[in-house]
N, C-alpha and C positions, 0 to 999 in steps of 0.2 A: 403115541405122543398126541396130545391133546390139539386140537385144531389151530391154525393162525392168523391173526389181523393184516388186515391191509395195510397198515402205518407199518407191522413188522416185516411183513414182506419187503417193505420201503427200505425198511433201515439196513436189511441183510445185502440188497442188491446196492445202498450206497458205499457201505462197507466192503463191497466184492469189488466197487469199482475205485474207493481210492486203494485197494492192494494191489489191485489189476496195474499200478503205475511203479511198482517192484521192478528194480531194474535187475536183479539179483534172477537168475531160471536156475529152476530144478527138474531133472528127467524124470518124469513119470512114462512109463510108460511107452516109452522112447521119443517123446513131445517133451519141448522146454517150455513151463510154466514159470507166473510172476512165484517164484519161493512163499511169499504169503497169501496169498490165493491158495495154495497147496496146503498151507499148514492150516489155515481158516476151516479150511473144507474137510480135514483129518480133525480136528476140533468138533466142526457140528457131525462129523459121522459117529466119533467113538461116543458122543454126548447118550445120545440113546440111548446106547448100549449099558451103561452105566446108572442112568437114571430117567426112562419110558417117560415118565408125569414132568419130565422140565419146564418150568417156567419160563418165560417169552425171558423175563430179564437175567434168567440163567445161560438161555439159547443164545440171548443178544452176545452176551459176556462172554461166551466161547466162541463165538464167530469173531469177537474184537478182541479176542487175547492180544494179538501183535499186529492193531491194527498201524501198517506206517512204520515199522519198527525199525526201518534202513535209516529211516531221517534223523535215530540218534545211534550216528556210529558207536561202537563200542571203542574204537579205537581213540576216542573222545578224550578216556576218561583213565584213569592213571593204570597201570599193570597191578596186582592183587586183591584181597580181598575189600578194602578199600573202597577203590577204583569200583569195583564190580558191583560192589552192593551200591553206591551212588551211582551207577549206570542202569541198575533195573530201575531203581525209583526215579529218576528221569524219563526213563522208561514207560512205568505205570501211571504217571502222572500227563503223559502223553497219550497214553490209548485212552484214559477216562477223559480227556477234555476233547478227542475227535468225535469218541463215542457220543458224547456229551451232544455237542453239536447237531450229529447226527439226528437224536433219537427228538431232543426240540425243535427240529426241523419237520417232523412228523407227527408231531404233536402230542409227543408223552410229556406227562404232568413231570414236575420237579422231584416227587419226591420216588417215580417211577426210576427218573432217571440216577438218581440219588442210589438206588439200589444195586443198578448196574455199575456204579463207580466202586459203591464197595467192594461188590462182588471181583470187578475184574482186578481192581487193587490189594486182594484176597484179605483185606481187613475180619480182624477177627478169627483167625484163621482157627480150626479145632472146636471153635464156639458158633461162627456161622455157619448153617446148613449148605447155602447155595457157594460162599469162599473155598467151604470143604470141598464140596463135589466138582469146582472149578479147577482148584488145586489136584483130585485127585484123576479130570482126565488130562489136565496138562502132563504127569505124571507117566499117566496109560501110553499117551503118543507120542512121548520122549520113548518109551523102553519100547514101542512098536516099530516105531519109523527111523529113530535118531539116534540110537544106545549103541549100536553098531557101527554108525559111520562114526561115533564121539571114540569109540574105543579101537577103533583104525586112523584116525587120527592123530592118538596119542599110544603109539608102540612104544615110548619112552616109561611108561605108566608100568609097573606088576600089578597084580591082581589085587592085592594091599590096597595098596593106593584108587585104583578105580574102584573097589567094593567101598574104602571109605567116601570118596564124592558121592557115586551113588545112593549111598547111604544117607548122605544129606538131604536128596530128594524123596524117599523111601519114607522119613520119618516125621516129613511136612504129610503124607498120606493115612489115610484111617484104613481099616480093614475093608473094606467093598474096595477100595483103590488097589492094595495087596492082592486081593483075590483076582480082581481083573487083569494085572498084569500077571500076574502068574498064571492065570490062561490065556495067554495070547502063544501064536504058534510061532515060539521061540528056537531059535538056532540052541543045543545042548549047552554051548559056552556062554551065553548068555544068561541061560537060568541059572548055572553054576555060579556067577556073577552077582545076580539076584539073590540067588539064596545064601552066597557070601555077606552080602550088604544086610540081610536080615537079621543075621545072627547078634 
């Protein structure tokens, strides 16, 4: 990964530190962390992994998937698909105006920040290179860290039904996202799941 600026290094630590205010903890490790501080950090790891040459407003973009994301409950906004799809774009239009914030705070140019808006609002999706690659590690560390606890969650689900959701997310990814989760070191029912949602 190519080197980084000091204004970025700014904007990563003030990004770590409004997530650090997550009142939500997750167990790593046998330690309770702020939940977005965890997911931030599962973000900028899988980032590399997936694409070595990332650009700072790629990097920004996946350190600020969910940046604050408690402050719009879901609970908010009506029960279906509805409800749901008006709660991510609340959503998305929240992490790009913190981002925002952030990044003119340190002194990136508008149309710098304009990029990471798009990117994290995943505009353009299939057409933009950096939405694509943003889209496909959110993708990678849902089926790494999260695909498990979603499918223990929901024992009311058969496999039908959780290979079609999944399948929803599967089909917003391009091939390098495919191939990455499908090497990741998966529990056997897991990929059986995967490779139900594929077909």
């Amino acid at each position: 990964m190519t080197p980084v600026s000091s204004r970025f290094q700014a904007v990563i630590a003030d990004i770590d530190a409004a997530n650090a205010q997550d009142p939500r903890q997750d167990s790593v490790a046998g330690a309770l962390r702020p939940r977005e501080v965890v997911y931030s950090e599962r973000m900028s790891e899988c980032l590399p992994r997936l694409y070595p040459e990332a650009s700072e407003a790629l990097r920004i973009a996946a350190r600020a998937q969910h940046i604050c994301r408690w402050q719009i409950p879901r609970q908010k906004y009506p029960l279906g698909r509805e409800g749901y799809n008006a709660w991510r774009a609340a959503c998305r239009d929240h992490h790009a105006a913190l981002t925002s914030a952030i990044m003119r705070r340190h002194g990136y140019a508008d149309d710098e920040i304009a990029q990471v808006v798009k990117i994290i609002k995943k505009e353009q999706l299939k057409r933009d290179p950096e939405s694509q690659a943003l889209e496909n590690v959110v993708a990678v560390v849902f089926v790494q860290y999260y695909l498990d606890e979603f499918v223990a969650d929901h024992k009311d689900y058969d496999d039908a039904k959780l290979a079609d959701i999944l399948k929803k997310t599967l089909r917003k990814m391009d091939p390098t996202g495919h191939a990455a989760a499908l090497a990741l070191p998966l529990p056997a029912a897991t990929v059986r799941l995967i490779d139900l949602a594929l077909k």
